[in-house]
C-alpha positions as CSV (number, residue, x, y, z in Angstrom):
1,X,-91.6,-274.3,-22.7
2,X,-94.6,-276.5,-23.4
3,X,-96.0,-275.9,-27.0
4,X,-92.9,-274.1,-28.3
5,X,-91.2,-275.8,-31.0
6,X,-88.4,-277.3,-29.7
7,X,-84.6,-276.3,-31.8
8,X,-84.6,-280.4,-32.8
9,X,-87.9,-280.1,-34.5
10,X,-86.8,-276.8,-36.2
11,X,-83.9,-279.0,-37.6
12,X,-86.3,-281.6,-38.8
13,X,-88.3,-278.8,-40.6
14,X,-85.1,-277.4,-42.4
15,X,-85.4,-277.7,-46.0
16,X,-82.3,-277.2,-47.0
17,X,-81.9,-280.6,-47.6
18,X,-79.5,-281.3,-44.8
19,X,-79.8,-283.3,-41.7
20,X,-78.6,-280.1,-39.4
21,X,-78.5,-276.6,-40.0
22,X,-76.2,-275.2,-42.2
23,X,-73.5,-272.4,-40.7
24,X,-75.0,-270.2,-42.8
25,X,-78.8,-269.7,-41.5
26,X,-79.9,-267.5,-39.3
27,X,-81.2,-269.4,-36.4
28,X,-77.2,-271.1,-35.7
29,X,-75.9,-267.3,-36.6
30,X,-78.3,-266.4,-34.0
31,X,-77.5,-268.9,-31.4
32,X,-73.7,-268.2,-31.3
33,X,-75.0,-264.3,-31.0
34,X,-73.0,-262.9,-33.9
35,X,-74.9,-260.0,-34.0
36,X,-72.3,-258.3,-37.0
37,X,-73.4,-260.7,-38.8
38,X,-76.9,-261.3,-38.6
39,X,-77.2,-257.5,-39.1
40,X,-75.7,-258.0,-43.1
41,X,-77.8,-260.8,-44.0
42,X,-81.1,-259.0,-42.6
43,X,-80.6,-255.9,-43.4
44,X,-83.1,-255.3,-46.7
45,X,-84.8,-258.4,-46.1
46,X,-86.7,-260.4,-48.9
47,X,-87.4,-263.7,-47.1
48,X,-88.8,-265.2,-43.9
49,X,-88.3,-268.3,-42.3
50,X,-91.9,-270.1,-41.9
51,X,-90.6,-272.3,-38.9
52,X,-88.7,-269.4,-37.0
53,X,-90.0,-266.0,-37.9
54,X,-86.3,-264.5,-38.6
55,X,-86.1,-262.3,-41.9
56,X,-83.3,-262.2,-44.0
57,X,-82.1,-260.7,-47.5
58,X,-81.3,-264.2,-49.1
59,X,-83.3,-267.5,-48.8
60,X,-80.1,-269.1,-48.3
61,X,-79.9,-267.7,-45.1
62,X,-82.8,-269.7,-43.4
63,X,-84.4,-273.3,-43.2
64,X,-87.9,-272.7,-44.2
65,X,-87.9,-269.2,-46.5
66,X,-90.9,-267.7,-48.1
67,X,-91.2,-264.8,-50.0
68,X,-92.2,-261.3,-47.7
């Protein structure tokens, strides 16, 4: 969609210090729909990702966390 930020600028605005996504946040949990898992890391959530919107427990868990 027009105006939506596009899942290649989301990896641009990761600041995890990698190039891609790391197998550990959210939004590439999310796209292989592991549900199991995405259910322990938001469960009690702490953080949210400012380029996404996800929530999760740890800021480990997502490219662009700030504190809830």
């Amino acid at each position: 969609m027009e105006g939506d930020m596009s899942h290649h600028d989301t990896l641009k605005h990761c600041k995890s210090g990698q190039d891609c996504h790391e197998v550990n946040h959210l939004c590439q949990i999310a796209a292989k729909r592991d549900m199991g898992r995405i259910r322990e890391l938001v469960k009690d959530s702490q953080f949210y990702c400012k380029n996404c919107g996800r929530a999760a427990r740890d800021a480990a868990n997502l490219c662009n966390p700030s504190a809830i």
